[in-house]
Steps between C-alpha positions, in 0.01 A plus 500: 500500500764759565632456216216543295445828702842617422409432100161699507686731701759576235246441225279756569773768653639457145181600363470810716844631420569837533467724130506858387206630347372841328592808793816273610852477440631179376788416395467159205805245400388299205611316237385504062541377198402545176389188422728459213354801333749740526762616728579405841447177514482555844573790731501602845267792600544762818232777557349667737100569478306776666155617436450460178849579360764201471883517397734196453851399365585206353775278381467225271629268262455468109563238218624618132256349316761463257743130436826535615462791750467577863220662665601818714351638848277765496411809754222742547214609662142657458220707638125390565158644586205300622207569248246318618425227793235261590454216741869321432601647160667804426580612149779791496749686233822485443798644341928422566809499338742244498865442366542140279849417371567852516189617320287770650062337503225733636161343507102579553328227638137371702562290770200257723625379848251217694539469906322364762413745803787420758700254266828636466535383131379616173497446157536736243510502086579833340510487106608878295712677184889515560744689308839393448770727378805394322764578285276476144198650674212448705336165554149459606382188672239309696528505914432170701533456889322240722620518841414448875599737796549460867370781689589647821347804641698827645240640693232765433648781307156720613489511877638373821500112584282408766683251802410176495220391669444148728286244354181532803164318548291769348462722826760752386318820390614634145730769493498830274721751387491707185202549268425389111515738247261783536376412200382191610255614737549189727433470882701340692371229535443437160876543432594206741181288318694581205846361639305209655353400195808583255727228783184239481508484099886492478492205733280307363623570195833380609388176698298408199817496286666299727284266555501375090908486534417211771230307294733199464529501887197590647164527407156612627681756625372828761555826588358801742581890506425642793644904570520507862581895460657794286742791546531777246779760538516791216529314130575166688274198678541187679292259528501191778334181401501109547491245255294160555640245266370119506609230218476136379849318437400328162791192632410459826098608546581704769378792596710790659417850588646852682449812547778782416510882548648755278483883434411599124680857448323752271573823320219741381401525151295794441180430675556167572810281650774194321580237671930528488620239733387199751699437826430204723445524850 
């Protein structure tokens, strides 16, 4: 039994892992390639993302394409805006520069990145124009790059950070300091609704995730949200929860359960909040 506790344990902390989302700093390592489409056949990609606005270097490597000759490394970097967003997708633009076997490329491109609230992972595909220069004159080509990025978030770039609170039985009044947007015209209280229902969604959306990754362990598997309370400081919430988690091991028949506490962090996003990290109690 323990160690089955110890798996579902790890299973679903993995699938409340701590991400960066629109009104955070991140900063994202990932790797790319262009699928054998064009140049690098694969890179390594740095950048930091906040708001809406993203910027990233890269180094990568790229094949010839021609018999008899080595490929060459290749450098750069690039620039991108968030266009639009909804539920896990977000589609953005892009444009870069980079330097290939001593040639100078700049390139337009549209990218699509797919995450999971509170998975630290995403996938990305970003397809565009590039524009080679050489020696005999410009060369204009197709842009290719399929990738996945690990994401780990810097904190709220819009207000103070709330400190952490204790994972309680519910009896801890909610705590509040700052105000939404006058814009917003919320109350109070409607603000921390907000929060508790922007943590709820994320978690479940996270626990849901996690539990198809475990199919060929367990099945008939459960889960229960429960926000015990919520603190909101400026730009920034908290918000204290347990998680009720009861499965079927498919080789054994056996049930197992717990019960595990965790804090989902949030950062406002105009009138409303996103979810940017989980931490377990």
């Amino acid at each position: 039994m323990p160690t089955l506790r110890r798996l579902l344990t790890s299973v679903f902390s993995l699938g409340l892992a701590a991400t960066g989302l629109a009104g955070a700093a991140e900063l994202k390592l990932g790797l790319n390639t262009s699928a054998g489409l064009g140049c690098p056949v694969v890179a390594g990609r740095l950048g930091i993302q906040a708001d809406r606005f993203g910027v990233y270097g890269q180094v990568g490597y790229c094949s010839s394409n021609v018999q008899g000759q080595s490929g060459s490394a290749t450098f750069g970097g690039g620039v991108s805006f968030d266009v639009f967003t909804t539920s896990n997708v977000t589609t953005y633009a892009l444009v870069g520069g980079d330097v290939q076997d001593g040639n100078a490329v700049l390139h337009g491109d549209l990218g699509l990145r797919y995450g999971v609230a509170l998975f630290p992972v995403e996938g990305y595909l970003e397809a565009g124009v590039q524009r080679t220069t050489t020696a005999l004159g410009p060369v204009l080509g197709p842009r290719i790059a399929l990738g996945v990025t690990y994401r780990m978030n810097l904190g709220d770039v819009q207000g103070s950070v709330p400190a952490p609170l204790t994972l309680d039985d519910g009896t801890t009044p909610d705590t509040y300091s700052g105000a939404a947007p006058a814009e917003c015209k919320l109350t109070q209280e409607q603000d921390i609704a907000s929060a508790r229902a922007t943590a709820s969604g994320a978690a479940n959306e996270g626990l849901s995730a996690a539990a198809n990754s475990v199919r060929a362990a367990y099945s008939d598997i459960s889960y229960t949200v429960t926000i015990t309370n919520v603190s909101i400081n400026g730009n920034s919430a908290r918000v204290a929860g347990q998680v009720k988690v009861s499965a079927t091991q498919r080789s054994t028949g056996e049930r197992v359960s717990g019960t595990y506490g965790g804090t989902v962090s949030l950062v406002r996003d105009g009138c409303g909040w996103r979810a940017t990290g989980y931490t377990r109690s």
